[in-house]
C-alpha positions, 0 to 999 in steps of 0.5 A: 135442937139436934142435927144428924147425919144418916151415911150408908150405901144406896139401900143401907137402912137410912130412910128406916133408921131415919123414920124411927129417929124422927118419931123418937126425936120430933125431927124432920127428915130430909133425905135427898132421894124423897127430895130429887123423887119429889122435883122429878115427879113435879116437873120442876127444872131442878127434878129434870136436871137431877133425873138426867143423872140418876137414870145412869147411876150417876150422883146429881152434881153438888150445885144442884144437890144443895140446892135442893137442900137449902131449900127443904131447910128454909120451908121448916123455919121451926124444926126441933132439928133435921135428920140429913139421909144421903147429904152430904155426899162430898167435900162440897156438900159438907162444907155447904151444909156447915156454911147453911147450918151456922147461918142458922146458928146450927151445927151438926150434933152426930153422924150415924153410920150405917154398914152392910155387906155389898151384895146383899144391898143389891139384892136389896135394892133389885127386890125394891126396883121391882115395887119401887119403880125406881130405874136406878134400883133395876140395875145391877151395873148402876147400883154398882156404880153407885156404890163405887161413887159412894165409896170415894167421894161419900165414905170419906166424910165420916172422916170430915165429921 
């Protein structure tokens, strides 16, 4: 079994790099963002929550985050692994994913981190707001936002691991 983290800024190439281990690997692809598109989507209480955040450019707080997650966890009982894209995105996050990893006799096996230069992610993400649909892809003081979230409570990670 092989567990992998995916960290990168808002638009970095997760989801690509991601499709591509997943197909090399037989693993299944967690990525938070699909996860919280997919609560919203549906309605649920969770998705309603998380897009109260996402619409200002916010990062959904870390209960809701993990949540989510466990969830995605339990309904793939015979995965050959899991690649986490966008999780964990803090100290918490972290320390929930271990606790939820080593209930299942699992662990994270490698991170892979993901780098670009600032301005041409929003380009990126301005270019992929207008097929997307994506509200917090339309924005350039949100993406910013959320760049800055990533840098302090994000980045530090790839120190944890």
């Amino acid at each position: 079994m092989i567990n992998l983290v995916l960290f990168g800024k808002p638009g970095a190439g997760k989801g690509t790099q991601a499709n591509f281990l997943k197909e090399k690997y037989n693993l299944k692809h967690i990525s938070t963002g699909d996860v919280f598109r997919f609560n919203i989507k549906n309605g649920t209480e969770l998705g309603t929550l998380a897009k109260s955040y996402i619409d200002k450019g916010e990062l959904v707080p870390d209960e809701v985050t993990i949540n989510m997650l466990k969830a995605e966890v339990e309904k793939n009982p015979d995965a050959s692994g899991f690649i986490f894209d966008g999780f964990p995105r803090t100290n918490a996050q972290a320390e929930a994913l271990d606790d939820l990893l080593e209930e299942k006799e699992m662990k994270i096996d490698a991170t892979i981190a993901l780098e670009a230069d600032d301005e041409v992610l929003i380009q990126r993400l301005l270019e992929r707001g207008k097929v997307s649909g994506r509200s917090d892809d339309q924005d350039e003081s949100k993406i910013r936002n959320r760049f800055d979230e990533y840098n302090e409570k994000t980045a530090p990670l790839m120190q944890y691991y």
